[in-house]
BALOBA-1460 file (C-alpha; in Angstrom, 3 decimals):
// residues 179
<rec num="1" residu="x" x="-1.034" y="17.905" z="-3.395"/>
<rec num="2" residu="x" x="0.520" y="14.988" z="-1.345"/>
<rec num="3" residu="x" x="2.736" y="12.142" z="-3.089"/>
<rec num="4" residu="x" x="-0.195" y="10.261" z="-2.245"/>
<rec num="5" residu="x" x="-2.431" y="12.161" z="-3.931"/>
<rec num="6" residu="x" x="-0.122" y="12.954" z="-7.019"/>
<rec num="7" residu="x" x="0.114" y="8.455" z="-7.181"/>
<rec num="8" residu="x" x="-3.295" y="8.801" z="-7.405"/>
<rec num="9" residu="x" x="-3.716" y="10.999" z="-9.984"/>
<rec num="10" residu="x" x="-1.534" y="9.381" z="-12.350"/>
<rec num="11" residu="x" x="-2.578" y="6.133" z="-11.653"/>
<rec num="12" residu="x" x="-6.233" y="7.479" z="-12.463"/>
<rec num="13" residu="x" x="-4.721" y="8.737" z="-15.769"/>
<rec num="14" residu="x" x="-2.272" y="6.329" z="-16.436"/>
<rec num="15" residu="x" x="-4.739" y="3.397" z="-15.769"/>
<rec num="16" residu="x" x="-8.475" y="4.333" z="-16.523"/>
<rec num="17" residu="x" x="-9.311" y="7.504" z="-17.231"/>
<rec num="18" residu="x" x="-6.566" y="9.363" z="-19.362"/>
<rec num="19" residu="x" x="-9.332" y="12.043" z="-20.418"/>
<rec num="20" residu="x" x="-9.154" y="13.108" z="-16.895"/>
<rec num="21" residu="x" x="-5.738" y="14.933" z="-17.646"/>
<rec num="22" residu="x" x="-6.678" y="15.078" z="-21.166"/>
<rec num="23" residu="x" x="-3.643" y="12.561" z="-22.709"/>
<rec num="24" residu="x" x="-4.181" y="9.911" z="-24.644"/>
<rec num="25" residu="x" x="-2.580" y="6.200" z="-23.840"/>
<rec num="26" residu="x" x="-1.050" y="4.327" z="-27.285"/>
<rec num="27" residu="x" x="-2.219" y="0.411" z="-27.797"/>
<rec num="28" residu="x" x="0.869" y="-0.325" z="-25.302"/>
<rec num="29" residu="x" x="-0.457" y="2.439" z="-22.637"/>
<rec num="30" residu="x" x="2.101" y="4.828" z="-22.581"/>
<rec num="31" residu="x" x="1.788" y="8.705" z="-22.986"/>
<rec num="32" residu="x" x="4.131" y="11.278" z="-24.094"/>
<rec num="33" residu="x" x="5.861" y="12.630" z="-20.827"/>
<rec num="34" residu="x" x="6.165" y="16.250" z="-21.986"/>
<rec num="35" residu="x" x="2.557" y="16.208" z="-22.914"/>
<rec num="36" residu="x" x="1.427" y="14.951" z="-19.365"/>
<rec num="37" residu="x" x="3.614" y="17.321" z="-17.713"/>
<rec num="38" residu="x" x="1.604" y="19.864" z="-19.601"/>
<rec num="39" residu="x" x="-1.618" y="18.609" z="-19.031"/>
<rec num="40" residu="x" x="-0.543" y="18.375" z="-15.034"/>
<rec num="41" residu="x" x="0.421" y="22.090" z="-15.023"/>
<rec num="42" residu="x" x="-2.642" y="22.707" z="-16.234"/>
<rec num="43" residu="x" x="-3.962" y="21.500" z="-12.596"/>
<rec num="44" residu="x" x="-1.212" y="22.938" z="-10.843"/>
<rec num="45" residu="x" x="1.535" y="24.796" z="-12.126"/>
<rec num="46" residu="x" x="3.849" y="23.169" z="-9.563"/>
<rec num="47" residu="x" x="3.663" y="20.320" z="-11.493"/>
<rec num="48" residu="x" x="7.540" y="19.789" z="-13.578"/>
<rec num="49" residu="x" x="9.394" y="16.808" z="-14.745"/>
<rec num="50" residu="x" x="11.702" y="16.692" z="-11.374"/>
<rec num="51" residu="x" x="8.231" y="16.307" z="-9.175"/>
<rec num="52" residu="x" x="6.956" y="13.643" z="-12.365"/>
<rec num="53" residu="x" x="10.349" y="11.678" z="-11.325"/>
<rec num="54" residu="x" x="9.948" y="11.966" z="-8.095"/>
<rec num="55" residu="x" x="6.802" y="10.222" z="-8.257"/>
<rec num="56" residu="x" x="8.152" y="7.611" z="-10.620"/>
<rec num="57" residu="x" x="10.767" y="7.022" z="-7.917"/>
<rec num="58" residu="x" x="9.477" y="7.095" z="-4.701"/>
<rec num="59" residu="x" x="6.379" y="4.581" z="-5.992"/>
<rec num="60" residu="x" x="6.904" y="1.558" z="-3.296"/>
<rec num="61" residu="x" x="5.006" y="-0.575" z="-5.662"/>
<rec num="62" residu="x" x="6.701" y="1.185" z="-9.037"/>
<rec num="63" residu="x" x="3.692" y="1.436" z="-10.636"/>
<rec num="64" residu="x" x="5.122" y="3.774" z="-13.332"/>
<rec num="65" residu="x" x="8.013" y="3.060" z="-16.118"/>
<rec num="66" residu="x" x="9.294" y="5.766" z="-18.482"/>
<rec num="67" residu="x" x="10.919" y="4.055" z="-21.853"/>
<rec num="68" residu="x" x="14.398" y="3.645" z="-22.352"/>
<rec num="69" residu="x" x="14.469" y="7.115" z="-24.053"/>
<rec num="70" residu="x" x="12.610" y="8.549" z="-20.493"/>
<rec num="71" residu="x" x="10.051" y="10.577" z="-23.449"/>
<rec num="72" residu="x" x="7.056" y="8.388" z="-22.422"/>
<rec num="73" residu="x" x="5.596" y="6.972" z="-19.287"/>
<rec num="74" residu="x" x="2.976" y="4.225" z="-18.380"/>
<rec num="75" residu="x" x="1.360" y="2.127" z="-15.429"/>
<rec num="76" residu="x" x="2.779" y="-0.857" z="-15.099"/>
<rec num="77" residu="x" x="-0.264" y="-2.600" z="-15.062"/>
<rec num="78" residu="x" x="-3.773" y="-2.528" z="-13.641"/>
<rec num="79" residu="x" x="-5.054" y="-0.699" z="-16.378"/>
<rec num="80" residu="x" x="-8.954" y="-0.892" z="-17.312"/>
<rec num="81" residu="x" x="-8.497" y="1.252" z="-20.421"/>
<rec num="82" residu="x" x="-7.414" y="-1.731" z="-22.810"/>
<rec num="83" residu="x" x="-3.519" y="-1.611" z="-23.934"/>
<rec num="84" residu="x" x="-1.278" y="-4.352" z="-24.692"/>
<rec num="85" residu="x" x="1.404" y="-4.138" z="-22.058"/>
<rec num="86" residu="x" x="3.662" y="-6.670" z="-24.284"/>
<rec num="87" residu="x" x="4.371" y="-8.698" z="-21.101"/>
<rec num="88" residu="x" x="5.225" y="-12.586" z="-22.601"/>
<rec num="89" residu="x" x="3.495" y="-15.367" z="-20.648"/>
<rec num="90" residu="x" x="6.103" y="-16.787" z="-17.841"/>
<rec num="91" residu="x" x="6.068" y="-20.137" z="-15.904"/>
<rec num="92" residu="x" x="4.929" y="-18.571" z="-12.350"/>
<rec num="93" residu="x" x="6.367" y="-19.789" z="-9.187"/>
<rec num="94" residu="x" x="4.401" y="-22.821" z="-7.659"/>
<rec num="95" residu="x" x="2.762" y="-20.345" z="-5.072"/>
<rec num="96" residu="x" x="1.823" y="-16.852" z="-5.347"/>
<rec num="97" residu="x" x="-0.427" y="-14.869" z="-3.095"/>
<rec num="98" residu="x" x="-3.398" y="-12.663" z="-3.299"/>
<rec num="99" residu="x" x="-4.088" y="-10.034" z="-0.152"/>
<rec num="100" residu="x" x="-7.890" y="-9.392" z="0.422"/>
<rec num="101" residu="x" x="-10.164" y="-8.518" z="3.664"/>
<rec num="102" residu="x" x="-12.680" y="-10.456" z="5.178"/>
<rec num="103" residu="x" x="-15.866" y="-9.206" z="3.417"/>
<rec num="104" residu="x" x="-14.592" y="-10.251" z="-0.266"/>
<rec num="105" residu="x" x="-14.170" y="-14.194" z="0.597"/>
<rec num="106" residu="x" x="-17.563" y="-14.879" z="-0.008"/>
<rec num="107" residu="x" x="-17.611" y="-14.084" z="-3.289"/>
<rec num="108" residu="x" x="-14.301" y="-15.381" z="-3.949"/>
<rec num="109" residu="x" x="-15.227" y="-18.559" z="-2.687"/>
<rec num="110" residu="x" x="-17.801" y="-18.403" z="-4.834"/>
<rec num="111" residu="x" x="-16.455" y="-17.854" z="-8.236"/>
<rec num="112" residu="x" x="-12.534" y="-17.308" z="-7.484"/>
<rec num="113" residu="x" x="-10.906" y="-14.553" z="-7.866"/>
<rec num="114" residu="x" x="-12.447" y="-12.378" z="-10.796"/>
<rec num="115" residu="x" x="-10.253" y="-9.405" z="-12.453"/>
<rec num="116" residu="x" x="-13.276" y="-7.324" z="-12.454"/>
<rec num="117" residu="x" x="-12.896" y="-3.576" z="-14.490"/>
<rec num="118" residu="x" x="-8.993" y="-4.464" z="-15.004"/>
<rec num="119" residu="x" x="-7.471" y="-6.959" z="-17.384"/>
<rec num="120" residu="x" x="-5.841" y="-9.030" z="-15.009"/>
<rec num="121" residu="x" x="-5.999" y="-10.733" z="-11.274"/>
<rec num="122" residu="x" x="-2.963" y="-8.638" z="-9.213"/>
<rec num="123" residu="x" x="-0.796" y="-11.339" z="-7.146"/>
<rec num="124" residu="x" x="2.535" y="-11.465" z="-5.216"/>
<rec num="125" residu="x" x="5.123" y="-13.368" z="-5.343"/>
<rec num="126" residu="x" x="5.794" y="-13.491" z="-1.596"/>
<rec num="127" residu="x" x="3.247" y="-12.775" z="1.547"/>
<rec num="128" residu="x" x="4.266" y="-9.428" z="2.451"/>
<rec num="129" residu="x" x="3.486" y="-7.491" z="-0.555"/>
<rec num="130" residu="x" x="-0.198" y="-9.308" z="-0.774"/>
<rec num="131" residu="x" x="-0.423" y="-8.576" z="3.522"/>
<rec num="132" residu="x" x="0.533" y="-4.935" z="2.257"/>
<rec num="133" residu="x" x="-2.484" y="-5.072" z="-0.652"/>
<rec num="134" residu="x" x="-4.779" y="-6.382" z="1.315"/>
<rec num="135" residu="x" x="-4.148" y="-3.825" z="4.059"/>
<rec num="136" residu="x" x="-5.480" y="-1.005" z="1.962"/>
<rec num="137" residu="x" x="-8.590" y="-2.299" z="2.583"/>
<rec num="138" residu="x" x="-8.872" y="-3.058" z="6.150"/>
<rec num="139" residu="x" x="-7.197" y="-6.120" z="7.734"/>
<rec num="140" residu="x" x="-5.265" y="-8.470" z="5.501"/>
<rec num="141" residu="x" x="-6.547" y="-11.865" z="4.374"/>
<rec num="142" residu="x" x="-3.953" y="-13.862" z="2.929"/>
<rec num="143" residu="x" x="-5.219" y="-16.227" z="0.001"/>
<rec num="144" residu="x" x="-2.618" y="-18.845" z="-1.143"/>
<rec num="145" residu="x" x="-2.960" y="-19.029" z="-5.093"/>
<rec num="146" residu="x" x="-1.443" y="-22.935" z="-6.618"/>
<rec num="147" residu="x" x="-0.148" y="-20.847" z="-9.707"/>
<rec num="148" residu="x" x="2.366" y="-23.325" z="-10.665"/>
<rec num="149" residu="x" x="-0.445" y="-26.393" z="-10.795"/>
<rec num="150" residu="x" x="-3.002" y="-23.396" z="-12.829"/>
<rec num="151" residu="x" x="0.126" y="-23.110" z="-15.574"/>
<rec num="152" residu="x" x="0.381" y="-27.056" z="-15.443"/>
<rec num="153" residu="x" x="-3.245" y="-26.859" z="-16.536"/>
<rec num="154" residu="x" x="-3.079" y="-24.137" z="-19.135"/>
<rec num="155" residu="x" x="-3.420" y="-21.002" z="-17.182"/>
<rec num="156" residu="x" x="-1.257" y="-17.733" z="-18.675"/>
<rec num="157" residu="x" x="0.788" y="-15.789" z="-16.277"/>
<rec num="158" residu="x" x="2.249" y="-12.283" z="-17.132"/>
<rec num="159" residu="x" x="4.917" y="-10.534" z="-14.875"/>
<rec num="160" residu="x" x="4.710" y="-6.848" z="-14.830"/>
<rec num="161" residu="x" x="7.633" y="-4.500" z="-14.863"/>
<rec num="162" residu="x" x="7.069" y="-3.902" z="-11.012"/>
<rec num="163" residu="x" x="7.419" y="-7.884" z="-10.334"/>
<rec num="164" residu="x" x="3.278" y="-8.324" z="-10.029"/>
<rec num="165" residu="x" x="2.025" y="-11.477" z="-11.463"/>
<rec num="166" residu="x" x="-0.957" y="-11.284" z="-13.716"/>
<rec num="167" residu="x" x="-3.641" y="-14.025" z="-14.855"/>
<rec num="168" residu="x" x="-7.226" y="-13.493" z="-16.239"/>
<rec num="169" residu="x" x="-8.888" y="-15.191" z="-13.474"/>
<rec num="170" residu="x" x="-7.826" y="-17.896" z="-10.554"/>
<rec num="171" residu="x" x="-10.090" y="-20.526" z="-9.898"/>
<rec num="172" residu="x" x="-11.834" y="-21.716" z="-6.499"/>
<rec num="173" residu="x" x="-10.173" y="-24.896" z="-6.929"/>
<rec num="174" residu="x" x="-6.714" y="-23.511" z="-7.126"/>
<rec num="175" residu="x" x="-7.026" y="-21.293" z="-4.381"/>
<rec num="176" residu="x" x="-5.867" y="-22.180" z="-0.927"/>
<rec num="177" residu="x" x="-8.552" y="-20.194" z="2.124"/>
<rec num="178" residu="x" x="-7.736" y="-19.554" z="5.804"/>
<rec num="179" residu="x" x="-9.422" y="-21.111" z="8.283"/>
């Protein structure tokens, strides 16, 4: 398998389906490591705690944490298995961004931007990260989120370990379009 592909995998067992691997997440999402290194050796018995690391490591987005002990593991967030990542609510910067394509504005103009099967609504705190989101998907549509007037008015914001801002749902009215 690729790097890309082991991501992937984790992030699929990490995040939503941790019966694909055969783990099981605790109410804060995380997983015993030697237990997932089993369960990936069952895949492929190339699978070891330097490659697990590796992983870990080489994440751009570090989407993966072990515990201070490094004897469990978890996504950072995204999740649509439900955990309690712990994160406290934080006073967000007065912007924040949100990386999309073209054929999702509609709907976002519509009803704002939804966190759908997760628990959250992803954003960035600066415009190359949500350019770099939004790429995944085709070409990048910056959306300009007024987080700091959204707290004003009672909106929660959570920062994740990997330094993505979380909120249950972002408002039409809050969010600034291109033309």
């Amino acid at each position: 398998m690729s790097k890309t592909q082991d991501s992937k995998l984790l992030s699929l067992a990490l995040r939503h389906q941790p019966e694909v691997l055969g783990i099981e997440l605790d109410s804060a999402g995380w997983t015993s490591v030697e237990k997932l290194v089993e369960a990936l050796r069952r895949r492929d018995p190339a699978w070891g705690l330097e490659r697990l690391h590796n992983i870990v490591a080489d994440s751009d987005k570090k989407r993966f944490a072990f515990d201070t002990t490094g004897t469990r593991i978890r996504a950072s967030q995204g999740h649509s298995v439900e955990v309690d990542l712990g994160y406290e609510a934080q006073i967000p910067p007065a912007l924040l961004y949100h990386g999309t394509v073209a054929r999702f504005l509609p709907a976002i103009k519509a009803q704002g931007l939804l966190k759908g099967d997760r628990y959250h609504v992803h954003l960035s705190a600066d415009v190359a990260t949500a350019r770099q989101v939004g790429a995944r998907r085709g070409a990048p549509v910056i959306l300009v989120v007024q987080a700091g007037e959204m707290h004003r008015g009672g909106h929660e914001f959570f920062l994740s370990a990997n330094g993505v801002w979380l909120t249950e749902h972002v408002p039409t009215s809050h969010i600034a379009f291109p033309d």
